[in-house]
C-alpha positions, 0 to 999 in steps of 0.5 A, spaced: 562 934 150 556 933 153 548 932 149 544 939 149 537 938 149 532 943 147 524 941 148 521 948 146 522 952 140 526 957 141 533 958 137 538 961 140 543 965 137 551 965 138 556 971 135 563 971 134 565 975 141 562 970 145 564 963 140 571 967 141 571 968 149 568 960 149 574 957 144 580 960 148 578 955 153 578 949 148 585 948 147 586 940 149 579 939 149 578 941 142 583 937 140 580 932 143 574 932 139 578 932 133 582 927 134 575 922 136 572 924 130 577 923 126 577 915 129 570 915 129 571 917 121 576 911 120 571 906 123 565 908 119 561 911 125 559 918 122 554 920 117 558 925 114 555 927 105 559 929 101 560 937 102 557 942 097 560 947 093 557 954 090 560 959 085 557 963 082 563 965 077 566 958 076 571 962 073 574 966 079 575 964 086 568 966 090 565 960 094 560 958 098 561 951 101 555 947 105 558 941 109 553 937 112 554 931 118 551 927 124 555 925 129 553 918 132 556 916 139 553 918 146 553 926 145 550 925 138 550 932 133 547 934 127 547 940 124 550 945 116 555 948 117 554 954 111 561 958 109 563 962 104 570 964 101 572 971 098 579 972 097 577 979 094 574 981 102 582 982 104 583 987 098 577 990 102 578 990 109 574 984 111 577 977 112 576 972 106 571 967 110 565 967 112 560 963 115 555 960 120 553 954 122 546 951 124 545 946 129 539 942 130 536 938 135 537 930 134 530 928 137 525 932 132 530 935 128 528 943 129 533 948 128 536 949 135 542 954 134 545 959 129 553 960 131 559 963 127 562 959 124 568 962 121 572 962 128 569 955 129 572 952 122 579 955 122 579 953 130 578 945 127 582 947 121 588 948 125 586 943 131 587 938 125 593 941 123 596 940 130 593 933 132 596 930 123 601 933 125 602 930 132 601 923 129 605 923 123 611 926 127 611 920 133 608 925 139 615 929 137 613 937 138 620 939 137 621 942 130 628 943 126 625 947 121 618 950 119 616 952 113 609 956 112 607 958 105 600 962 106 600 967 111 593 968 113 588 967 118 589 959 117 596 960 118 596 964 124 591 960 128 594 954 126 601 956 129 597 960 136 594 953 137 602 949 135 604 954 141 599 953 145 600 946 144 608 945 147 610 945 139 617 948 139 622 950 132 629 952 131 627 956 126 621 959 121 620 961 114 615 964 111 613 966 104 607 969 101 605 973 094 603 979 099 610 980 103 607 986 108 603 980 110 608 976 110 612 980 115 607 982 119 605 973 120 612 973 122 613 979 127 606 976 129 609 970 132 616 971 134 617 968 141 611 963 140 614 957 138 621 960 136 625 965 137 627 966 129 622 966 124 624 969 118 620 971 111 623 968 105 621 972 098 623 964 094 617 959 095 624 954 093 628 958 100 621 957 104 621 950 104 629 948 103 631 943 110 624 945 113 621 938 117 615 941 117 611 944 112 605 948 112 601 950 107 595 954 107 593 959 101 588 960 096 591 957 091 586 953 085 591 952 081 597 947 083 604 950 083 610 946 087 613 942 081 617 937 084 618 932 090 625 933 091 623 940 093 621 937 100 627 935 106 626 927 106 622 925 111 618 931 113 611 932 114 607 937 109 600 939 112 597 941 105 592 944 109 589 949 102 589 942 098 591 944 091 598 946 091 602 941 090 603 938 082 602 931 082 610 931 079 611 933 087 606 928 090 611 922 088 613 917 092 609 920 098 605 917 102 598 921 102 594 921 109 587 924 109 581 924 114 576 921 109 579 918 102 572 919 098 571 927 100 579 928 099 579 925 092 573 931 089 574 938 087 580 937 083 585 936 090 592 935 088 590 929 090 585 927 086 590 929 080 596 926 082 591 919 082 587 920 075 594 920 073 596 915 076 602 917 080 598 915 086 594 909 088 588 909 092 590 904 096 595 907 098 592 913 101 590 913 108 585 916 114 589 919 119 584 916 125 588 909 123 595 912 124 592 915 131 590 909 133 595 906 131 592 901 126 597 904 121 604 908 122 608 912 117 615 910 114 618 917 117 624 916 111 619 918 106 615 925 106 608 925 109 603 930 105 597 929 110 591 934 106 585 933 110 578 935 106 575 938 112 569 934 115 563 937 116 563 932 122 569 936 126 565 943 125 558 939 128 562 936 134 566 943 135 560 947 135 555 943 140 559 943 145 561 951 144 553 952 144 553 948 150 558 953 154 555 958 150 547 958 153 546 964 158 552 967 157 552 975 156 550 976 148 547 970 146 540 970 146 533 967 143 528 968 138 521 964 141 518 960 137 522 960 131 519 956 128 512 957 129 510 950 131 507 953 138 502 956 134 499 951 130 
């Protein structure tokens, strides 16, 4: 990723067909975006705040979430992404998030770009599934038997990115409330990364001998009970945070990207530590199991639940500008910002 500078005014505008056309190339290079911010996250590098979150009915499942950061180092970042999270939208036709993301230039602090940042957030967030996964797993690509719990957009981006990536499983099982999308995620994926996927109607059944679990739901409310529902030894991407009781966290080890931001918001994690099953102390950062500072006991399961970074989506995005600039369908808005003027 190369520095985008911008000297002028002008704000430039990327929609989703172009940020589409532009991360269909990015597959090794994204993940190695994620992987240095993950490092860089590790050792303190970023200026990454705590994220906001807005409901406007605390008693429903409508979001908003703010994610602010700065990326530090010779390509340095800075920017908001600003996503929303509607699960009433599938009901209607329309994905469950939305979202853009506002990139501003290092130098005066000027708005340089809006993106859509919907397809860049669910592209880091399966990156960030593969590159956990990658490292837990020792390198090995190659699957017994997975689980996906949570047949939506994250799931089917973060199985496409698996795919692409050499990941290979014996078999997959499925399971979500809505069993059509259940179905249509596993006719979807045949032929991916295996030739078997299967929709199981039981949570119990989904996850029973699978080495690699993949959660990625709207749950609010944790719902796994116990631990022993996990093979022993796999490795649990608990993508969506808060399914999990702290009864099923026992005896895991816990990997996160970044432990205070994944101790907020009632995660599982969060709770599992308020009641003690867990140990702050041993939680720990996936930068360090990539850089090989710490290695997991592949005897016991791995729940790696990654917060999300604001850093990983400013990083992403900074680089899909930079490929983005004079394609076809971006365009500028002169003087945005009406400095020429005063």
């Amino acid at each position: 990723m190369s520095t985008v500078r911008h000297d002028s005014q002008e704000l430039t505008v990327v929609p989703a067909a172009v940020v589409s056309r532009i991360l269909e190339g990015l597959g090794k290079e994204g993940a190695g975006i994620v992987e240095t911010v993950y490092r860089q996250a590790a050792r303190g590098e970023l200026v990454n705040p705590d994220s906001l979150f807005l409901r406007p009915d605390p008693s429903d499942r409508r979001r908003a979430i703010a994610l602010p950061a700065y990326v530090a180092g010779e390509t340095p970042a800075m920017g908001l992404k600003w996503i929303s999270s509607f699960p009433g939208n599938l009901d209607r036709g329309l994905p469950r998030a939305s979202a853009l993301i506002v990139l501003n230039d290092v130098a005066t602090g000027f708005p340089r770009a809006v993106l859509e940042g919907a397809r860049i957030s669910a592209f880091r967030t399966a990156l960030s599934a593969t590159v956990g996964a990658r490292a837990l797993r020792g390198g090995d690509l190659a699957i017994r038997r997975m689980a996906v719990v949570g047949t939506g957009y994250i799931a089917d981006a973060t199985v496409r990115a698996m795919a692409e990536q050499g990941w290979r499983c014996g078999s997959v099982a499925v399971h979500d409330l809505d069993e059509e999308r259940a179905r249509s995620f596993a006719a979807s994926h045949t032929h991916g990364i295996t030739d078997t996927v299967t929709v199981q109607r039981t949570l119990r059944a989904t996850l029973d001998d699978a080495d690699l679990v993949l959660f990625a739901t709207t749950a609010v409310e944790p719902y796994v009970g116990e631990a022993d529902w996990f093979y022993p030894g796999a490795v649990v991407l608990h993508m969506s945070l808060r399914d999990l009781t702290p009864a099923a966290m026992a005896g895991a080890e816990h990997i996160v990207d970044e432990v205070s931001h994944a101790l907020r918001e009632k995660t599982s994690l969060a709770l599992a530590l308020d009641e003690g099953i867990v140990q702050r102390a041993d939680i720990t950062n996936i930068g360090d199991h990539l850089d090989g500072r710490i290695r997991r006991n592949p005897s016991k399961t791995a729940v790696y639940a990654p917060f999300g970074l604001g850093s990983l989506d400013i990083a992403v995005a900074a680089l899909v500008l930079q490929r983005a600039l004079g394609s076809e369908g971006v365009f500028t808005v002169p003087d945005f910002s009406g400095a020429s003027t005063r």
